[in-house]
Backbone and ligand atoms as CSV (ligand in chain L), in Angstrom:
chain,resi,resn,atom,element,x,y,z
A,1,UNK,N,N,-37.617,59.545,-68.391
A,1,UNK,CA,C,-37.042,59.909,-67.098
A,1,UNK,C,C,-37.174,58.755,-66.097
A,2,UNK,N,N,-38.381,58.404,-65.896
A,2,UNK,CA,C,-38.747,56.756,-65.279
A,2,UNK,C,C,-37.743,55.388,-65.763
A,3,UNK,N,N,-37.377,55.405,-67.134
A,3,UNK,CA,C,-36.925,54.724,-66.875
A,3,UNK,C,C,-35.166,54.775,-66.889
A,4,UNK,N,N,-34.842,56.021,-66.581
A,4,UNK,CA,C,-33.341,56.315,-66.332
A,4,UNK,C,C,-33.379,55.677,-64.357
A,5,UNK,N,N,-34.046,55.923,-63.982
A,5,UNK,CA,C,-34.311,56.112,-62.795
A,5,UNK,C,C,-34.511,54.439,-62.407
A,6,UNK,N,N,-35.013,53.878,-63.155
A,6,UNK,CA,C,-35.168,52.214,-63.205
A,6,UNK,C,C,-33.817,51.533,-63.424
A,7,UNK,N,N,-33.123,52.408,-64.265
A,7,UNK,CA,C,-32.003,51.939,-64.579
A,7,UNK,C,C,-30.489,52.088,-63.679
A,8,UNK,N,N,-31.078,53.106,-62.845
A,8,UNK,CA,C,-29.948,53.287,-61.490
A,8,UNK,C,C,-29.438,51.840,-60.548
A,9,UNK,N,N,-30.740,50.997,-60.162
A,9,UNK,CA,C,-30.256,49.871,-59.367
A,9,UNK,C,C,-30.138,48.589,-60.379
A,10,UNK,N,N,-30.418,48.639,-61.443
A,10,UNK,CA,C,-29.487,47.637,-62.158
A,10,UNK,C,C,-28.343,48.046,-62.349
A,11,UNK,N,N,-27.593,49.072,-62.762
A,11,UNK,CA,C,-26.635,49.390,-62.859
A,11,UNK,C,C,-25.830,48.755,-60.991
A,12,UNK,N,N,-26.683,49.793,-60.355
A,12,UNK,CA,C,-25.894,49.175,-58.782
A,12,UNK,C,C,-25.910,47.833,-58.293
A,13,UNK,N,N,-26.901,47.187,-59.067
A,13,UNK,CA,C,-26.766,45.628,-59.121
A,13,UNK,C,C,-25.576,44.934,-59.785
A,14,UNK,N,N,-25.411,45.448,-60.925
A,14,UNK,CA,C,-24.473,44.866,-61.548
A,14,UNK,C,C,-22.787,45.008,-60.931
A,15,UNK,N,N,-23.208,46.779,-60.915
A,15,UNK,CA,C,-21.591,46.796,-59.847
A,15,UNK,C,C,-21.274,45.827,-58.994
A,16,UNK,N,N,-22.654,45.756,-58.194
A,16,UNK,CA,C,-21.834,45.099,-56.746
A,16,UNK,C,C,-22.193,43.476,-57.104
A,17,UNK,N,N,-21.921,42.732,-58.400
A,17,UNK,CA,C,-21.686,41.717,-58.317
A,17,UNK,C,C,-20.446,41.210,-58.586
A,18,UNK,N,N,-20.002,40.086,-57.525
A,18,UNK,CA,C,-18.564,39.500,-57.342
A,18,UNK,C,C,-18.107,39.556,-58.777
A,19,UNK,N,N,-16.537,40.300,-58.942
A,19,UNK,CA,C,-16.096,40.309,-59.974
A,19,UNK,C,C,-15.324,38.628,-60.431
A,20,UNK,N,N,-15.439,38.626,-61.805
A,20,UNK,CA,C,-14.558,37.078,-61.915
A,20,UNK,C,C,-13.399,36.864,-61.292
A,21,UNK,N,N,-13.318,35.525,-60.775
A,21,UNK,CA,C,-12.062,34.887,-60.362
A,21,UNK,C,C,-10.793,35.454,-61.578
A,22,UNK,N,N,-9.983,35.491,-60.948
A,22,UNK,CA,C,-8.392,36.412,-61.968
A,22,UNK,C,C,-8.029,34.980,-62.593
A,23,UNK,N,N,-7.762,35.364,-63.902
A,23,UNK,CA,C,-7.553,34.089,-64.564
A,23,UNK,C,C,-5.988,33.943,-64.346
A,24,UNK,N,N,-5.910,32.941,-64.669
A,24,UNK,CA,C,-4.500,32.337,-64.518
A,24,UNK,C,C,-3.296,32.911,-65.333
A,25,UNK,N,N,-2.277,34.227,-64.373
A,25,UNK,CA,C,-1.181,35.016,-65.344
A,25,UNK,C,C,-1.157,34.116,-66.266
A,26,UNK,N,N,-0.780,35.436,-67.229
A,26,UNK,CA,C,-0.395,34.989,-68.723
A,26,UNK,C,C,1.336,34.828,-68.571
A,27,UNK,N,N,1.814,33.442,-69.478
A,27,UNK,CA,C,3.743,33.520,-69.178
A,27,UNK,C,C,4.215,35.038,-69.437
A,28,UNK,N,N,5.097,35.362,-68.502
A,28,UNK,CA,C,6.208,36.473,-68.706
A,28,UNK,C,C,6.531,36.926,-70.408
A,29,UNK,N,N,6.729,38.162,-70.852
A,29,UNK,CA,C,6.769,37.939,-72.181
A,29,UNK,C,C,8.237,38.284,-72.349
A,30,UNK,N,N,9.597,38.314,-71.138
A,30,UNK,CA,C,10.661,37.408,-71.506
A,30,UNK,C,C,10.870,36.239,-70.284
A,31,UNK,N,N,11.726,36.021,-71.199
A,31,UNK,CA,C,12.255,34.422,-70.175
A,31,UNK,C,C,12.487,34.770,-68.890
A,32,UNK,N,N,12.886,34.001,-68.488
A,32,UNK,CA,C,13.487,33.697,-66.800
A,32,UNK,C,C,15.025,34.410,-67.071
A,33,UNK,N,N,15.427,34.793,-66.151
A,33,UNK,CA,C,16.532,35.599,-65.757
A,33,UNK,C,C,17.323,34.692,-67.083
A,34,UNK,N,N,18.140,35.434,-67.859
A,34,UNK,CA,C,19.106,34.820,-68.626
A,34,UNK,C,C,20.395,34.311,-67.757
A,35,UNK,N,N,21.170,33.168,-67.742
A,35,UNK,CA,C,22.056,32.695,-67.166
A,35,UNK,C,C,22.852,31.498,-67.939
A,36,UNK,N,N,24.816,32.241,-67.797
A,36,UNK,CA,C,25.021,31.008,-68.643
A,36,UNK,C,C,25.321,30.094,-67.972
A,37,UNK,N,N,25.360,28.702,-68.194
A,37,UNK,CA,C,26.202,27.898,-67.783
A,37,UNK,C,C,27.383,27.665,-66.810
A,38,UNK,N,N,27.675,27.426,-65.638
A,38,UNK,CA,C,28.871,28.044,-65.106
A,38,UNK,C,C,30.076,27.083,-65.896
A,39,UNK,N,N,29.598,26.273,-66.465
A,39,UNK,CA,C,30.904,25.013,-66.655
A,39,UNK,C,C,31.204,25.788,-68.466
A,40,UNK,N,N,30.563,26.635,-68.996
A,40,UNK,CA,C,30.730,27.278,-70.354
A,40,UNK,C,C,31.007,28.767,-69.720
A,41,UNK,N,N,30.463,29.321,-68.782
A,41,UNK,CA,C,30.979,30.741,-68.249
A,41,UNK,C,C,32.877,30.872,-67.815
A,42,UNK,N,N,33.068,29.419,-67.113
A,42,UNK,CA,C,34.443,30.061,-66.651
A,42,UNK,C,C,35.287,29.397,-67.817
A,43,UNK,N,N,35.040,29.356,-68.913
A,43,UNK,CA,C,36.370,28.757,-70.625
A,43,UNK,C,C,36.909,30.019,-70.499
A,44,UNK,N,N,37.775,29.749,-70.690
A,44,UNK,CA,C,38.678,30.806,-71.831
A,44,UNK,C,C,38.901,30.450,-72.771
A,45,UNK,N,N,39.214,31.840,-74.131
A,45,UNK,CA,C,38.942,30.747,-75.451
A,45,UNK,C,C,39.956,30.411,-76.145
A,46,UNK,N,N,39.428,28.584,-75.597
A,46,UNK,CA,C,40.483,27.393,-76.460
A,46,UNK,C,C,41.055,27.669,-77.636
A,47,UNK,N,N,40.566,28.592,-78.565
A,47,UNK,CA,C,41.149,28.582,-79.979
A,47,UNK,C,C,42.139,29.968,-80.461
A,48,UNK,N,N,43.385,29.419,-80.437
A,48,UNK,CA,C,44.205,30.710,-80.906
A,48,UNK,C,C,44.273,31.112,-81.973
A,49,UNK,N,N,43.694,32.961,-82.042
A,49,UNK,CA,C,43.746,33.502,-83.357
A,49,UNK,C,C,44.367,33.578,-84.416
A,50,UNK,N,N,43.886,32.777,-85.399
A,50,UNK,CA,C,45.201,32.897,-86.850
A,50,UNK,C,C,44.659,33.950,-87.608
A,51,UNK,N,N,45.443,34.227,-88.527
A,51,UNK,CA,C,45.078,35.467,-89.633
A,51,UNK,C,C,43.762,34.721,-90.554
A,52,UNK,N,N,44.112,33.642,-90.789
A,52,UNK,CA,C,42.821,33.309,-91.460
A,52,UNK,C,C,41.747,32.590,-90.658
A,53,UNK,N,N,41.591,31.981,-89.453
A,53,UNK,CA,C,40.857,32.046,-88.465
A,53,UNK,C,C,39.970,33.520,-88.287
A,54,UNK,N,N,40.980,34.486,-88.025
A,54,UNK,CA,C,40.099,35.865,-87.867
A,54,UNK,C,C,39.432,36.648,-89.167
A,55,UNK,N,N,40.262,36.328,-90.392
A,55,UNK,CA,C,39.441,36.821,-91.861
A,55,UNK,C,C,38.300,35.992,-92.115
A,56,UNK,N,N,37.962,34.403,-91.340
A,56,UNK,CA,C,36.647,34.319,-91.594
A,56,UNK,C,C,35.562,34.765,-90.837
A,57,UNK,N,N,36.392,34.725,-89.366
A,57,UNK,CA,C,34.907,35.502,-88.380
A,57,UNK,C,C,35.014,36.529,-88.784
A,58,UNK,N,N,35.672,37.299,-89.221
A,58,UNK,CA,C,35.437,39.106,-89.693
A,58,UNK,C,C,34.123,38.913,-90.795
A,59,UNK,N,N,34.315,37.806,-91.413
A,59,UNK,CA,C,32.882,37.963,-92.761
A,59,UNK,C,C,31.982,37.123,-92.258
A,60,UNK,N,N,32.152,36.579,-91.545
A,60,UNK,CA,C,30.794,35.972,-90.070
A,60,UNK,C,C,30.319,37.606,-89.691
A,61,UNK,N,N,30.956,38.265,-89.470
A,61,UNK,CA,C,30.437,39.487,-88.257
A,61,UNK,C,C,30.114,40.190,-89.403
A,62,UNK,N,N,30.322,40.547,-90.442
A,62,UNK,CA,C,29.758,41.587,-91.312
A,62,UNK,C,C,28.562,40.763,-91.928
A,63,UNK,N,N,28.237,39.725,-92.024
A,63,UNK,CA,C,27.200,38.933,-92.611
A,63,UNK,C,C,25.807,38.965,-91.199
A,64,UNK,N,N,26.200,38.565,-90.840
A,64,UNK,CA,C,25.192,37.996,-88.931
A,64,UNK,C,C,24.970,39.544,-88.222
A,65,UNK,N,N,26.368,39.841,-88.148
A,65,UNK,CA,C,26.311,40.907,-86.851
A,65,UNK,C,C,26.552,41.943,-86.435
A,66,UNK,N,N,26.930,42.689,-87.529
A,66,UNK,CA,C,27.450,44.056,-87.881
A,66,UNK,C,C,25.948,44.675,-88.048
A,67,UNK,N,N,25.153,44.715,-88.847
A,67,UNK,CA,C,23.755,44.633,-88.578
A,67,UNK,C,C,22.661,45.745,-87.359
A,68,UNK,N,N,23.516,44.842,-86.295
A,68,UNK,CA,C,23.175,45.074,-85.253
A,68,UNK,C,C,24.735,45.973,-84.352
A,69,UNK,N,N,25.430,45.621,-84.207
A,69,UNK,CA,C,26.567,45.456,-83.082
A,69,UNK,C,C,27.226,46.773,-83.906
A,70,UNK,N,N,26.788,46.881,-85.200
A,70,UNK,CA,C,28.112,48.386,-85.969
A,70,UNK,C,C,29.356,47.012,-86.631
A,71,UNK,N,N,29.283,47.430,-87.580
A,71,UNK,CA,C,30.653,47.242,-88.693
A,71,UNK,C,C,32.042,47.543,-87.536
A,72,UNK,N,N,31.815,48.748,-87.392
A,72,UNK,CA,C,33.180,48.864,-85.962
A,72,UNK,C,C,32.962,47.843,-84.731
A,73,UNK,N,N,31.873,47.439,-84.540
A,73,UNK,CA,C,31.435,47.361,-83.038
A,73,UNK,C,C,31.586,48.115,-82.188
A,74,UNK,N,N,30.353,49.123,-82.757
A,74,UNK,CA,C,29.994,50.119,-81.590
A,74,UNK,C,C,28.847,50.029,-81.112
A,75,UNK,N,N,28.174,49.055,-81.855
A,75,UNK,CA,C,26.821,49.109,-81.754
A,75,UNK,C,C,25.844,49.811,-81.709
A,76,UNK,N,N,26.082,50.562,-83.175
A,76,UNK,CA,C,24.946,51.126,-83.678
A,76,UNK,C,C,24.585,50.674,-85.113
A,77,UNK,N,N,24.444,49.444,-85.203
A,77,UNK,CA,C,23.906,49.332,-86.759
A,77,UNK,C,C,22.180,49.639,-86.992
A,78,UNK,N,N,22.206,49.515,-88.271
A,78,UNK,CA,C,20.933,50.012,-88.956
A,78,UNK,C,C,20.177,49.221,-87.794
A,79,UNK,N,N,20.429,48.135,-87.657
A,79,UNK,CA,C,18.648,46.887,-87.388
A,79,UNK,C,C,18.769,47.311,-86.192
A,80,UNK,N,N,20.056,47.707,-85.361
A,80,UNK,CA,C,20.269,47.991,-83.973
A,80,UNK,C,C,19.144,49.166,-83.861
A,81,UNK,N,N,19.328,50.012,-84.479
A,81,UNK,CA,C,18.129,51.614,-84.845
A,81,UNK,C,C,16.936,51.304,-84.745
A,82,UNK,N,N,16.843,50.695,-86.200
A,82,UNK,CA,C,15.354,50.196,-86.085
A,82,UNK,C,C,14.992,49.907,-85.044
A,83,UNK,N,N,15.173,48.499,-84.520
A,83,UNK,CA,C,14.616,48.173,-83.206
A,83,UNK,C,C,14.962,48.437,-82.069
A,84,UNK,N,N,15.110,49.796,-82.438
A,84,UNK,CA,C,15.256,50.646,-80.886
A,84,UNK,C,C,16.361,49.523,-79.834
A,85,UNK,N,N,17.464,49.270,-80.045
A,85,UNK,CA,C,18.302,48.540,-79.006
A,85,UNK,C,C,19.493,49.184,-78.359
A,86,UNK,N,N,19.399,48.876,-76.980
A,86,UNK,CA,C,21.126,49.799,-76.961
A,86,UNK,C,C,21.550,49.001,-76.478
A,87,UNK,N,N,22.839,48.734,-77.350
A,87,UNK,CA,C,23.864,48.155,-77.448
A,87,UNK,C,C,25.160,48.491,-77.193
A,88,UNK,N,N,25.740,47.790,-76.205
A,88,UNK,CA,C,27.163,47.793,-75.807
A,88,UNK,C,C,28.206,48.451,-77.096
A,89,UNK,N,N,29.122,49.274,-76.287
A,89,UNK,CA,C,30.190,49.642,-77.738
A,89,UNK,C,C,30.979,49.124,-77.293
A,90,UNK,N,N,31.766,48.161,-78.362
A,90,UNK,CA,C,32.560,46.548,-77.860
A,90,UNK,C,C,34.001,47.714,-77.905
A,91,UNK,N,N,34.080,48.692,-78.362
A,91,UNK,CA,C,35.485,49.873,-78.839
A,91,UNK,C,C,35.891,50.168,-77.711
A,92,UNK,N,N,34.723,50.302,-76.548
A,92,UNK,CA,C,35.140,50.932,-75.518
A,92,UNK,C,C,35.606,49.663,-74.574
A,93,UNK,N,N,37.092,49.557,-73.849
A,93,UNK,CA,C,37.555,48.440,-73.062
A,93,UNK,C,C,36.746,48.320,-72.101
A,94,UNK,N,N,36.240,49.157,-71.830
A,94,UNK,CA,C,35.293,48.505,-70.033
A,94,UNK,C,C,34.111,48.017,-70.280
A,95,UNK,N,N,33.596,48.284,-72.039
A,95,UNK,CA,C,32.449,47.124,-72.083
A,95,UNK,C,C,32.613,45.675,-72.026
A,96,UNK,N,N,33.434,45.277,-71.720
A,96,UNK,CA,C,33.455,43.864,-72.041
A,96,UNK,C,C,33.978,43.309,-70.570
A,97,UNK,N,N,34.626,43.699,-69.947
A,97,UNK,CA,C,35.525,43.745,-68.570
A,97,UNK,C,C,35.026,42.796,-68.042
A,98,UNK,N,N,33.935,43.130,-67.912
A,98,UNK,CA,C,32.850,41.976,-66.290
A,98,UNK,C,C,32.527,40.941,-67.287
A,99,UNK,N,N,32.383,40.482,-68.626
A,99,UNK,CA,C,32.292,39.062,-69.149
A,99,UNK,C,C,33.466,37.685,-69.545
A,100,UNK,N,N,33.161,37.001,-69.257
A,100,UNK,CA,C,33.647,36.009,-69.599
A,100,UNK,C,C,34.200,35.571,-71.151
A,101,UNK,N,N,35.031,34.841,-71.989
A,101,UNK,CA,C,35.217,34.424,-72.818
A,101,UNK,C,C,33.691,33.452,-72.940
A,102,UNK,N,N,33.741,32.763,-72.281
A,102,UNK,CA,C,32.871,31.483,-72.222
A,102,UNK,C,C,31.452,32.360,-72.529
A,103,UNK,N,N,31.015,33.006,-72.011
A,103,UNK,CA,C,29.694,34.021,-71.288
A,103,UNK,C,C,29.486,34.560,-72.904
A,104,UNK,N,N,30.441,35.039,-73.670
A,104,UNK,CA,C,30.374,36.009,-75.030
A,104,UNK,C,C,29.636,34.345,-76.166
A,105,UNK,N,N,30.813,33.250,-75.816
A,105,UNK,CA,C,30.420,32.074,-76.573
A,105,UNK,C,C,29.032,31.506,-76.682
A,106,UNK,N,N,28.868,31.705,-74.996
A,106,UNK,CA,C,27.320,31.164,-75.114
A,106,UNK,C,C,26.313,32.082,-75.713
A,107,UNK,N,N,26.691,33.568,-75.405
A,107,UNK,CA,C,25.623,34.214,-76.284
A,107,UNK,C,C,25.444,34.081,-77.472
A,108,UNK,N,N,26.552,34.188,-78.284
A,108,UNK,CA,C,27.067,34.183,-79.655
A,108,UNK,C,C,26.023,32.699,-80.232
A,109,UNK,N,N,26.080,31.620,-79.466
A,109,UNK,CA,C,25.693,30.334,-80.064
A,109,UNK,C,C,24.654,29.714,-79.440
A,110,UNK,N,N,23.820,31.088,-78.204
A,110,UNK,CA,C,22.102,30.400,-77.975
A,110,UNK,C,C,21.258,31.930,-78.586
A,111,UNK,N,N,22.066,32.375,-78.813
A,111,UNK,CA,C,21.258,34.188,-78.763
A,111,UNK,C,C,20.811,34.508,-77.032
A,112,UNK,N,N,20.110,35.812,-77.220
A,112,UNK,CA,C,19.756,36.033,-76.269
A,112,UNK,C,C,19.178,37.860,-76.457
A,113,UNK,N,N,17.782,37.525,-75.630
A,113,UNK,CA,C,16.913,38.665,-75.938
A,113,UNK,C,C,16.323,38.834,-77.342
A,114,UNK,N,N,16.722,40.081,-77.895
A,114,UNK,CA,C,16.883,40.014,-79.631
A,114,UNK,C,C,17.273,39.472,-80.533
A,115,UNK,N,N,18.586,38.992,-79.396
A,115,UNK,CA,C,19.684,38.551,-80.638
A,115,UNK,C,C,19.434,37.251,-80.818
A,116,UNK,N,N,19.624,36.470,-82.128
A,116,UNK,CA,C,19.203,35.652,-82.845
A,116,UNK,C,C,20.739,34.752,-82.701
A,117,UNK,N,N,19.983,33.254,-82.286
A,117,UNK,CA,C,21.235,32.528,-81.946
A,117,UNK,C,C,22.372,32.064,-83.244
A,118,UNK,N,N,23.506,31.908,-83.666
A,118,UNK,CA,C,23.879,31.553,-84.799
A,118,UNK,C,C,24.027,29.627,-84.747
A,119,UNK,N,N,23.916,29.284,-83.117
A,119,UNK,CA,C,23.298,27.876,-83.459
A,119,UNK,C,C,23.965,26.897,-84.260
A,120,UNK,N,N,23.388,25.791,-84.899
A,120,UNK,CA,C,24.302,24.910,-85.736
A,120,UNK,C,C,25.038,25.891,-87.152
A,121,UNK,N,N,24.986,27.025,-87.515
A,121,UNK,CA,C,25.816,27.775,-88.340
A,121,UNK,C,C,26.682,28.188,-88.639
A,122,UNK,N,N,27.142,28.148,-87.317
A,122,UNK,CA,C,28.365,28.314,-87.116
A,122,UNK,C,C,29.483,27.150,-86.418
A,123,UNK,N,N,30.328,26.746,-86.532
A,123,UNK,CA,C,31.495,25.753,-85.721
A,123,UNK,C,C,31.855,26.250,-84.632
A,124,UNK,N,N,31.591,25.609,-83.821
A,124,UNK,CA,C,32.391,26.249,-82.272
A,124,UNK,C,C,33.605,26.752,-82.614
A,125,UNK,N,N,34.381,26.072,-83.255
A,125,UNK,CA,C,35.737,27.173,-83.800
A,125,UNK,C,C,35.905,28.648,-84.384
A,126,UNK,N,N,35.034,27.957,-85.110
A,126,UNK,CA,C,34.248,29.887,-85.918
A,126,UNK,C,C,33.567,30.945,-84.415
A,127,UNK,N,N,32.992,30.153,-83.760
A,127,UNK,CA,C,32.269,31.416,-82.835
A,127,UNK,C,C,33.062,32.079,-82.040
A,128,UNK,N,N,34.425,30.900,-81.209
A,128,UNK,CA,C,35.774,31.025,-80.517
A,128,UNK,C,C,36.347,32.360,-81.425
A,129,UNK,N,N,36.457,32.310,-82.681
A,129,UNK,CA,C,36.934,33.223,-83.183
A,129,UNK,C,C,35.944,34.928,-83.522
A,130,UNK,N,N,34.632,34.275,-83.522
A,130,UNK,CA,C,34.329,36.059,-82.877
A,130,UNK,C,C,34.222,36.051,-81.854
A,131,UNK,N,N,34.423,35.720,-80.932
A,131,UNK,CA,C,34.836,36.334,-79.714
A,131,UNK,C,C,36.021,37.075,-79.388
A,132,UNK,N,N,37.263,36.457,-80.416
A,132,UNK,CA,C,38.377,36.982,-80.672
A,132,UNK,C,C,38.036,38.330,-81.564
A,133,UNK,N,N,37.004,38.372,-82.292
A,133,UNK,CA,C,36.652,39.666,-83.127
A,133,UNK,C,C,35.819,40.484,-82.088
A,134,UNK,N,N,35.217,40.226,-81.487
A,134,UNK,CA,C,34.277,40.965,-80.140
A,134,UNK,C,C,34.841,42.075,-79.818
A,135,UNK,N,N,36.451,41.129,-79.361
A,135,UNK,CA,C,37.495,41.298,-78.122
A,135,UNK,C,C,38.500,42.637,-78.692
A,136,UNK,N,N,38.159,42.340,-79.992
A,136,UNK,CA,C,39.320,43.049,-80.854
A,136,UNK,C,C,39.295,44.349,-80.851
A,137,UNK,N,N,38.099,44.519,-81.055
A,137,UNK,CA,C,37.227,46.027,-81.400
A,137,UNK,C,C,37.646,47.024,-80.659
A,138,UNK,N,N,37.920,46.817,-79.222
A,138,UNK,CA,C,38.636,47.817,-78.143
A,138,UNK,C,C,39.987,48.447,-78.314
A,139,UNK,N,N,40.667,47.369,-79.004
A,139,UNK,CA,C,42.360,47.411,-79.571
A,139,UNK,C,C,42.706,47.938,-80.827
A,140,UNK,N,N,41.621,48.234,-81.198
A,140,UNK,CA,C,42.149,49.542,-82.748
A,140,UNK,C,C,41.584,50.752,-82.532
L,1,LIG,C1,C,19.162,41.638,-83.990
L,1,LIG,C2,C,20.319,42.272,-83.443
L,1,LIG,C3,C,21.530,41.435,-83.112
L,1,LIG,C4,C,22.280,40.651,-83.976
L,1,LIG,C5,C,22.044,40.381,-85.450
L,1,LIG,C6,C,23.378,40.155,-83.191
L,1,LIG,N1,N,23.276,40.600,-81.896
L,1,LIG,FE1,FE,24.612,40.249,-80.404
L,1,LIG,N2,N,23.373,41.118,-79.079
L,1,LIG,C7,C,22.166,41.698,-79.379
L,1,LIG,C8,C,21.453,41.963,-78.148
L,1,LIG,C9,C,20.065,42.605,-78.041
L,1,LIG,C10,C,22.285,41.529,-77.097
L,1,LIG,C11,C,21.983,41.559,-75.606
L,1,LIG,C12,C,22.510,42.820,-75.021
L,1,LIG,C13,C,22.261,42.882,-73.541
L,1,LIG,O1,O,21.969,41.860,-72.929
L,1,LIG,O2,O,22.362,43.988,-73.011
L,1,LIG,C14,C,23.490,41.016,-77.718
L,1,LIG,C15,C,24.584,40.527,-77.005
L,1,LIG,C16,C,25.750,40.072,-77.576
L,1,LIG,C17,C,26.935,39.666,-76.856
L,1,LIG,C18,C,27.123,39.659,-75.341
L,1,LIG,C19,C,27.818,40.899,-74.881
L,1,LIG,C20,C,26.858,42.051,-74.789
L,1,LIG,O3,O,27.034,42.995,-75.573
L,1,LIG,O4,O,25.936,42.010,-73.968
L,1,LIG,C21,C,27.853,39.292,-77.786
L,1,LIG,C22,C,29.287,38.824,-77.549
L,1,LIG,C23,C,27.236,39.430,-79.090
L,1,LIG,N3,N,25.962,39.906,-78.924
L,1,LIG,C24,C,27.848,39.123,-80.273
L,1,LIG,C25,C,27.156,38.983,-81.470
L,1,LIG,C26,C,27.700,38.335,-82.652
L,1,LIG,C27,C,29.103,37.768,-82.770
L,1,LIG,C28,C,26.710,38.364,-83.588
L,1,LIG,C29,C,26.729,37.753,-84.973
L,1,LIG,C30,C,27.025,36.356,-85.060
L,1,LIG,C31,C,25.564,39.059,-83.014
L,1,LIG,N4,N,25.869,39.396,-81.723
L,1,LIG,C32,C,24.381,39.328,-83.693
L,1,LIG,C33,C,21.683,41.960,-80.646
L,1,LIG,C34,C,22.161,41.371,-81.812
């Protein structure tokens, strides 16, 4: 009992000593505001759709990005599920409205958030052309 009673003002000692200096925030665990480029935001895209231009980004998008975005682009694929993402449905016309040609390019070829950049894998010509597949999805 004595020594519960001994143990009251160490305890109140310890409280009332200055707590540590706050260590130095840890980085944000995402980036800084995402932002594209304005000189890649205002393109429109340079490359006009051919039939075989668009039959290869179609097996770009079922390989990379269907995945995620839906085979339709509705964006509900499997990995989209899994990792809990909600994703734009490219089917519906007013998802896309407020972006840019340029704005879809840069995502497509730095990633962004989840999405995994396709980077040197793709040809700027090839990416020009899913954007043309992006774009498409609303029109069938
Ligand atoms: C791992 C899942 C994943 C994969 C794979 C993926 N994306 Fe995305 N995509 C995302 C996420 C997450 C965003 C960001 C959505 C947001 O900012 O609200 C996004 C955004 C976009 C955007 C910008 C418009 C929008 O919906 O915000 C485009 C265009 C796009 N993706 C196209 C593609 C293409 C083309 C591929 C394949 C080359 C691809 N994505 C592969 C997850 C994915």
């Amino acid at each position: 009992m004595l020594k519960c009673l001994a143990l009251f003002p160490l305890l109140l000692f310890l409280w009332a000593l200055p707590s540590p200096p706050p260590q130095a925030a840890p980085p944000p665990a995402t980036p800084a505001a995402f932002k594209v480029p304005p000189e890649i935001a205002q393109k429109t895209n340079p490359v006009k759709p051919t039939p075989e231009g668009l039959e290869h980004a179609r097996k770009m998008y079922g390989y990379d990005c269907a995945m995620c975005h839906g085979a339709n682009g509705d964006g509900k694929g499997d990995l989209a599920a899994d990792m809990k993402l909600n994703l734009r449905n490219y089917r519906d016309p007013a998802a896309l409205k407020g972006m840019t040609d340029g704005e879809l390019f840069y995502i497509i070829q730095k990633g962004k958030d989840q999405m995994p950049p396709e980077g040197d894998r793709a040809k700027e010509e090839d990416i020009w052309n899913l954007v043309s597949v992006i774009r498409s999805f609303s029109q069938q």
